[in-house]
KEROMAR-374884 format. One line per 4 residues: number of its first residue (from 0); their letters; for each residue x negated, y negated, z negated of C-alpha. Coordinates in pm, 1 decimal. Example, Ala and Ser with C-alpha at 12.3 -4.5 7.8 and 13.67 -1.06 7.14 Angstrom:
REM KEROMAR-374884
0	as	-1230.0:450.0:-780.0 | -1367.0:106.0:-714.0
REM end
This chain:
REM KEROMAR-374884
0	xxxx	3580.6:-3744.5:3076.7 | 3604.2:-3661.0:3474.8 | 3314.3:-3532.9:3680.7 | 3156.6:-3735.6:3856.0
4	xxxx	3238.8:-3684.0:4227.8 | 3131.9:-3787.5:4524.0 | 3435.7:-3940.2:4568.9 | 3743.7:-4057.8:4391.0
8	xxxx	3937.8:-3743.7:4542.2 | 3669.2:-3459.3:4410.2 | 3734.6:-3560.1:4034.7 | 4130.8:-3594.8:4074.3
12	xxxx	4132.3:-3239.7:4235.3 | 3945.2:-3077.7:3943.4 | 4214.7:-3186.5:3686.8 | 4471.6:-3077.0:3848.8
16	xxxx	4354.6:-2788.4:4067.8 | 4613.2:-2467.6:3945.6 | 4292.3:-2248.7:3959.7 | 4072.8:-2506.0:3755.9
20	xxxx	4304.3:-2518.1:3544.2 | 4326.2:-2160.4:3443.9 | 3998.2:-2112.6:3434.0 | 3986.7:-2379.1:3088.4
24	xxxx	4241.5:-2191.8:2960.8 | 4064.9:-1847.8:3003.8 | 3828.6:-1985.1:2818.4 | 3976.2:-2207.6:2522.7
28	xxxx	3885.5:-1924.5:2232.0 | 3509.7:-2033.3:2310.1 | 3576.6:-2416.3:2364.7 | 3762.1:-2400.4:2024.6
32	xxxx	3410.1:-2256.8:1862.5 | 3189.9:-2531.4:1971.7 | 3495.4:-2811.8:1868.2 | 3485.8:-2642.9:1483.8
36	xxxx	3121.0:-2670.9:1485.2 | 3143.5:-3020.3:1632.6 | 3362.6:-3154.3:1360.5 | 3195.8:-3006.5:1058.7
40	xxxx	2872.3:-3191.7:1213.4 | 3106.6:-3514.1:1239.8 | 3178.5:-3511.1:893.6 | 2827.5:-3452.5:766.1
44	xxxx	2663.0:-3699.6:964.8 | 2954.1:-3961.5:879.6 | 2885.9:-3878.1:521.1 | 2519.6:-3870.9:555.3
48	xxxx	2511.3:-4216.8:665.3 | 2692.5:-4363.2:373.0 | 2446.0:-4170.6:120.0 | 2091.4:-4219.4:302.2
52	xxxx	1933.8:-4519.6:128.2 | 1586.0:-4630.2:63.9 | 1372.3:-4465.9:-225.1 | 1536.6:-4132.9:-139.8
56	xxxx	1249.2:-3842.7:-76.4 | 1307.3:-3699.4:237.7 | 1311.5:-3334.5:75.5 | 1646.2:-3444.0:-125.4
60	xxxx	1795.2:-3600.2:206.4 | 1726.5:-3300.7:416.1 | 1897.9:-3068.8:118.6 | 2207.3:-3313.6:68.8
64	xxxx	2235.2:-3298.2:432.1 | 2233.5:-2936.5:477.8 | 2467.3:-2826.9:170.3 | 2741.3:-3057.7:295.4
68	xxxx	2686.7:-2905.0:630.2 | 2729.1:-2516.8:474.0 | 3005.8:-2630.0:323.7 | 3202.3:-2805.6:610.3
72	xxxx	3112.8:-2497.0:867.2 | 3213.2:-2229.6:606.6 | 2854.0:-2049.7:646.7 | 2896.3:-1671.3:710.2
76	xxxx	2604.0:-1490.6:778.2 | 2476.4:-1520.2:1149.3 | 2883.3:-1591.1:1247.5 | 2841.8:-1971.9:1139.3
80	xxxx	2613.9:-2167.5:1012.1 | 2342.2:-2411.6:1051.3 | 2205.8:-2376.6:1432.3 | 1867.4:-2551.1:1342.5
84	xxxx	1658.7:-2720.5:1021.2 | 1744.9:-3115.0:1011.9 | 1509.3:-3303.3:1189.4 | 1428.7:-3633.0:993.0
88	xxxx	1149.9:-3801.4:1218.2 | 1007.9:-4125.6:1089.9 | 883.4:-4422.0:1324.5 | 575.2:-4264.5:1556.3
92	xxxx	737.8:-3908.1:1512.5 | 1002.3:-3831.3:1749.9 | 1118.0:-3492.9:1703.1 | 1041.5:-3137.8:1525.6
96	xxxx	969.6:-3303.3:1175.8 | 1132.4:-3154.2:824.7 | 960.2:-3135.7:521.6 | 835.7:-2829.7:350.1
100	xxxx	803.3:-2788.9:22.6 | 618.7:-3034.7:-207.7 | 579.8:-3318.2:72.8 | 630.7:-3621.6:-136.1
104	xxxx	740.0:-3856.1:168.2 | 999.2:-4155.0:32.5 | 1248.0:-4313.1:320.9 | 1135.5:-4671.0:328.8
108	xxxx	1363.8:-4982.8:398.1 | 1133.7:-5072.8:717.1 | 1134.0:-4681.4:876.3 | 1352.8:-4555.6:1197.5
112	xxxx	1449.0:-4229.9:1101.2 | 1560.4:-3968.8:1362.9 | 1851.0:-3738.4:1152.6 | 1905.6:-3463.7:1442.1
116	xxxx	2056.0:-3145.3:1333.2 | 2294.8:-2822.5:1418.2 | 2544.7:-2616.0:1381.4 | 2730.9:-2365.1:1524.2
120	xxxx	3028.6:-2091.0:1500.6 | 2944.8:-1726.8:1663.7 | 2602.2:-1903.6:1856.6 | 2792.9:-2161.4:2024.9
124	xxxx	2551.2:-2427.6:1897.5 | 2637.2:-2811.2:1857.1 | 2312.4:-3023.5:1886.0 | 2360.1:-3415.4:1762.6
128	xxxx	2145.3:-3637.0:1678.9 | 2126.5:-4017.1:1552.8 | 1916.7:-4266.1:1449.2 | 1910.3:-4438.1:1106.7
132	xxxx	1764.9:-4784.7:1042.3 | 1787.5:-5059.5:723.1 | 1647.3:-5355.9:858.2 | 1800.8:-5491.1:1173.5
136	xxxx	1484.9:-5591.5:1401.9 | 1489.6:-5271.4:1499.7 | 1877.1:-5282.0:1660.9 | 1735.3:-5334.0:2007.0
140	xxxx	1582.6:-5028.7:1989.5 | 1886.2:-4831.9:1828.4 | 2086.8:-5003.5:2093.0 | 1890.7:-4940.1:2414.1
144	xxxx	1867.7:-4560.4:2315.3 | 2262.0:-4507.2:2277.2 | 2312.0:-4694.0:2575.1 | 2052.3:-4436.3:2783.3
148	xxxx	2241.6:-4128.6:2620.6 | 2567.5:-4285.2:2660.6 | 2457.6:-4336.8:3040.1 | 2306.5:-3951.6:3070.9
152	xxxx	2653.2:-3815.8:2945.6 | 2830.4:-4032.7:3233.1 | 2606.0:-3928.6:3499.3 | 2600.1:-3562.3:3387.1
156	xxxx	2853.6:-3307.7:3565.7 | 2925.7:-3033.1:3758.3 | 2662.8:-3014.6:4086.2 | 2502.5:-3309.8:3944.3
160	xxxx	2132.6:-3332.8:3997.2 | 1914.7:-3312.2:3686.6 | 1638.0:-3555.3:3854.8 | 1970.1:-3783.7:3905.9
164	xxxx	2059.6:-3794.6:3555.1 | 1710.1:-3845.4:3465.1 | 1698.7:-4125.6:3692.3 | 1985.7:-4283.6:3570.6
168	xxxx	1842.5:-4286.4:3199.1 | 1523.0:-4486.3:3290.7 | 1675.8:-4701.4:3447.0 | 1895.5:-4780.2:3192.9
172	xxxx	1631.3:-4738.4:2829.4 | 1396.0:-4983.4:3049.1 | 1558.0:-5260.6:3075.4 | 1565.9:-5292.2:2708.9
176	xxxx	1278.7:-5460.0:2477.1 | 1173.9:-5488.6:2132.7 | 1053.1:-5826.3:1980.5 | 885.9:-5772.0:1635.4
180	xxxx	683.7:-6020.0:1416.6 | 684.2:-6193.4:1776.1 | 528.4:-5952.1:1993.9 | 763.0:-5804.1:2239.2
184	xxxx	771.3:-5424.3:2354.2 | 871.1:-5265.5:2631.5 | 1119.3:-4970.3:2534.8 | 964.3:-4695.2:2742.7
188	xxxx	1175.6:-4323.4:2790.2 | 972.3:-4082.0:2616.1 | 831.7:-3874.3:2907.2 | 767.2:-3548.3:2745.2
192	xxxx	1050.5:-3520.1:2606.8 | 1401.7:-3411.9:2730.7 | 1796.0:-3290.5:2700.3 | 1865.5:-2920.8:2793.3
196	xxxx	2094.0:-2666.7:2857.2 | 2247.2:-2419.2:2581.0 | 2293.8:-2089.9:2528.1 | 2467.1:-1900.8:2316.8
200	xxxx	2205.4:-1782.3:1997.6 | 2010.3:-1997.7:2202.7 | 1885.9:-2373.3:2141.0 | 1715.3:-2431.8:2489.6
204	xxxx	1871.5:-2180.9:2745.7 | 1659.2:-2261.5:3029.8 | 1779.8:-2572.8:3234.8 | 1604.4:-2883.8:3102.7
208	xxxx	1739.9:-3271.1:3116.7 | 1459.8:-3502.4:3199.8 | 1494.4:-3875.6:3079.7 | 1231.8:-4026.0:3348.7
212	xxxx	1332.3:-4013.2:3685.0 | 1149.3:-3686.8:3907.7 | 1170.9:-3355.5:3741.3 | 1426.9:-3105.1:3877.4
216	xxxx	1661.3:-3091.8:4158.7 | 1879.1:-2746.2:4046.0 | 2223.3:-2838.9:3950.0 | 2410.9:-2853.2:3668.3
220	xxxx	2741.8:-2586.0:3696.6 | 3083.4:-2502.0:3581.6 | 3117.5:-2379.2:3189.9 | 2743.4:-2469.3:3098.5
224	xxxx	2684.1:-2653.8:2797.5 | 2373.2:-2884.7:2798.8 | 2229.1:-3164.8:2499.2 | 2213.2:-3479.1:2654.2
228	xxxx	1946.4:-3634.3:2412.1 | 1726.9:-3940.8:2490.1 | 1407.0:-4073.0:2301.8 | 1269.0:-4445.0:2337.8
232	xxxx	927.0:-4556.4:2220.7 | 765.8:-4870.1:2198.1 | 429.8:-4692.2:2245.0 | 320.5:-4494.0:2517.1
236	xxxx	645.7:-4305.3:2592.3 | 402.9:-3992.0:2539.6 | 403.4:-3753.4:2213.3 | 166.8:-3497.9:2112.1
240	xxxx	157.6:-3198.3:1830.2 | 109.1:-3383.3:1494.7 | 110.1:-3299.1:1127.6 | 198.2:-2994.5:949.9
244	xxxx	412.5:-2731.2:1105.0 | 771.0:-2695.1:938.5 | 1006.7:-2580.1:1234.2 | 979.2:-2210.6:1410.0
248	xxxx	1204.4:-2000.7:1641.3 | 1166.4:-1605.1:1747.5 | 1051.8:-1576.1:2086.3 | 1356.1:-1514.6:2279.1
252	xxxx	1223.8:-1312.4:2499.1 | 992.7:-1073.4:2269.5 | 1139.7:-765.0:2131.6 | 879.1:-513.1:2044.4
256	xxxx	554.3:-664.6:1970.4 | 320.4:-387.1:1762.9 | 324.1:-539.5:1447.7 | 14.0:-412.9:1157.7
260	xxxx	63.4:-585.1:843.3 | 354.1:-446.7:603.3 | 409.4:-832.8:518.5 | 466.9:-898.8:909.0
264	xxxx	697.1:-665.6:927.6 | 879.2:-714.3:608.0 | 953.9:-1124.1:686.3 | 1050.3:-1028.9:994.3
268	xxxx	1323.4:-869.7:902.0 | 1434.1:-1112.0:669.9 | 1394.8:-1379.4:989.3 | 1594.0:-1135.9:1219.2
272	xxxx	1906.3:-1101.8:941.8 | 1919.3:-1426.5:856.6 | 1845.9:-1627.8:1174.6 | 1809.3:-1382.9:1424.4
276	xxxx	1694.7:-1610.4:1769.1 | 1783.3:-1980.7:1588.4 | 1538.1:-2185.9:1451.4 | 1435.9:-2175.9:1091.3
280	xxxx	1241.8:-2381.6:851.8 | 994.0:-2295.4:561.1 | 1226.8:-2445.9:323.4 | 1489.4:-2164.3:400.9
284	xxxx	1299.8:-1911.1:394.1 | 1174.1:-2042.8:82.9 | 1568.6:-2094.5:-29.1 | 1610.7:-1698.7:36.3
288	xxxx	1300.3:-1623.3:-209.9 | 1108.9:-1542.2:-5.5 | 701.7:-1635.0:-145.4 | 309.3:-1594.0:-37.0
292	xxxx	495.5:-1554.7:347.5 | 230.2:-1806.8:528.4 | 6.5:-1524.0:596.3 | 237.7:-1342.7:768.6
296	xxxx	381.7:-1613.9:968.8 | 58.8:-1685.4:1085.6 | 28.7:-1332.5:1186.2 | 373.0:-1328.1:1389.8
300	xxxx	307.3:-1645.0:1524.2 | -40.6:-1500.7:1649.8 | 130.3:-1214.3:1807.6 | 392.6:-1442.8:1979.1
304	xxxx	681.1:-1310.1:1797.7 | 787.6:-1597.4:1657.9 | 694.2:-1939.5:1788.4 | 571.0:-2293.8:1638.1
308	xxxx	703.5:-2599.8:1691.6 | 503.4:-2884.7:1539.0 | 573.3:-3245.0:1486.5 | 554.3:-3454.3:1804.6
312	xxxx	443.6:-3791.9:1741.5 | 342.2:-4105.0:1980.9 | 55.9:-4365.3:1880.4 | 65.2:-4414.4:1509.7
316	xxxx	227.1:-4771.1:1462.4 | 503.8:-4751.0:1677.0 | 845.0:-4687.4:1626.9 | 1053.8:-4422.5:1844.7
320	xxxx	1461.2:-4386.8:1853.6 | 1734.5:-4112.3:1927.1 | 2082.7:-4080.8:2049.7 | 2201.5:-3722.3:2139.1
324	xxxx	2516.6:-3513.6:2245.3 | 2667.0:-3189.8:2352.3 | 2846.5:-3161.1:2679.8 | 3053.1:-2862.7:2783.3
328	xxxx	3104.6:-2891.3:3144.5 | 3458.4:-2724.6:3182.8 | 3584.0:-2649.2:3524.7 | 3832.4:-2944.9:3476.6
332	xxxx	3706.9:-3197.4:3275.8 | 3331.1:-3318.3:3124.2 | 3396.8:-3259.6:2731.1 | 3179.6:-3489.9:2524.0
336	xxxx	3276.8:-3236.4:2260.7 | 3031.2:-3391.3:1983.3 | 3136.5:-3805.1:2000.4 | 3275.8:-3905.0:1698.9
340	xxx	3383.6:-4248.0:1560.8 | 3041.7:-4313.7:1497.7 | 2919.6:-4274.7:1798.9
REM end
């Protein structure tokens, strides 16, 4: 897509600009990283959506999900792989929500599930999400969250405001509602929650995409990559930490905590070989063997070595949606380098 301008003439001279130009081509060895990961998440989630049906547990989605993705990326140590666990959010919960090992929790014909997971070839992560639904009162919702991500991706480009693009989303996720059982909601933009930039090893790389309008006035630039992700609620557009802890990422920016406990030390290791500064899940560290760890991810997590990230959930009862996609902002054109036929 062309960058928005502020004119007609600012867009036109980036795609054809001789200097522009080169500058995409200096750099098509990394854009052809993120477009492998990008289609080995196409064909999972296009797959995915075919085989997610009622009565599954969300322990056997969540494994189906990620052995067709190892498969598709051709996983390779910390060279390619998954970028994040799959996120598999039901109704209330928005975000950060996997199961660990022996949750018993069945996908039900009435749930909205959030399916929002990663992957990525030498760090340069691809973050996509959808939402999954069975019975169709729910399609306003489902429709009024695409259409807000769909706008956020438009808006989005070079020099573009953040607090613009966040704007723009509100503007558009509010003029939706929900009728159910014949009460209607307002679809709200889940305030707390946002897009964001991305770095290379590195999920949220700083810059962050707001989907109210306020926040930021720093400018998106040339060659960064950002998730343009947007959450609606028909509760209070708010979440808070919920439920049990499954996801958890290194702090990025701790390298030598003083670490006691032989256990500590020993997991994170394993944690630094296997997912060095992407996020990891109990069930993979569980997958590499690993056994009796809580202790001493309690202990690194203490320390601030490695960080939590629990659940987040608005008012129990309501149902929330999401529609996401990664952007690279090239110097010449806007590459929605995720869309697929899908979506």
């Amino acid at each position: 897509m062309e960058h928005p301008g502020v004119d007609e003439n600012t867009a036109i001279y980036r795609t054809t600009n001789a200097e522009k130009k080169a500058l995409d081509a200096a750099n098509i060895e990394w854009y052809n990283d993120f477009r492998l990961a990008a289609e080995a998440h196409r064909q999972t989630r296009q797959y995915m959506q075919s085989y997610i049906k009622p009565g599954m547990t969300m322990i056997e989605i969540c494994e189906r999900l990620e052995e067709t993705s190892r498969k598709l990326i051709g996983e390779h140590g910390l060279d390619a792989g998954l970028a994040f666990p799959t996120g598999c959010s039901l109704n209330h919960c928005a975000a950060h929500y996997t199961p660990n090992a022996g949750d018993t929790t069945v996908l039900q014909y009435d749930d909205v599930c959030k399916i929002d997971f990663g992957t990525h070839i030498n760090g340069h992560i691809i973050d996509c999400a959808f939402t999954l639904t069975f019975d169709p009162k729910y399609d306003e919702l489902l429709k009024a969250v695409k259409d807000a991500t769909n706008t956020g991706i438009k808006t989005a480009g070079i020099d573009v405001r953040l607090c613009d693009v966040g704007k723009a989303i509100q503007e558009v996720m509010e003029s939706y509602e929900l009728e159910i059982n014949g009460k209607t909601y307002p679809i709200k933009s889940i305030r707390n929650l946002n897009g964001h930039s991305i770095g290379s090893y590195r999920i949220h790389a700083g810059k962050t995409v707001p989907i109210v309008k306020g926040g930021e006035e720093t400018k998106m630039e040339e060659n960064e990559v950002f998730a343009i992700e947007t959450f609606g609620s028909t509760g209070r557009g708010f979440v808070n930490d919920d439920m049990e802890t499954s996801h958890y990422m290194k702090n990025y920016n701790d390298s030598h905590s003083l670490l006691r406990l032989a256990g500590s030390k020993k997991l994170l290791n394993v944690i630094n070989q296997n997912f060095g500064t992407l996020a990891f899940c109990r069930r993979w560290l569980d997958r590499l063997g690993q056994s009796r760890y809580l202790l001493s991810l309690k202990d690194l997590c203490d320390k601030g070595v490695i960080d939590p990230y629990p659940p987040l959930c608005d008012v129990k009862g309501c149902y929330t949606a999401q529609y996401e996609h990664t952007i690279i902002l090239r110097p010449t054109y806007k590459e929605v380098v995720s869309r697929g036929e899908d979506y």
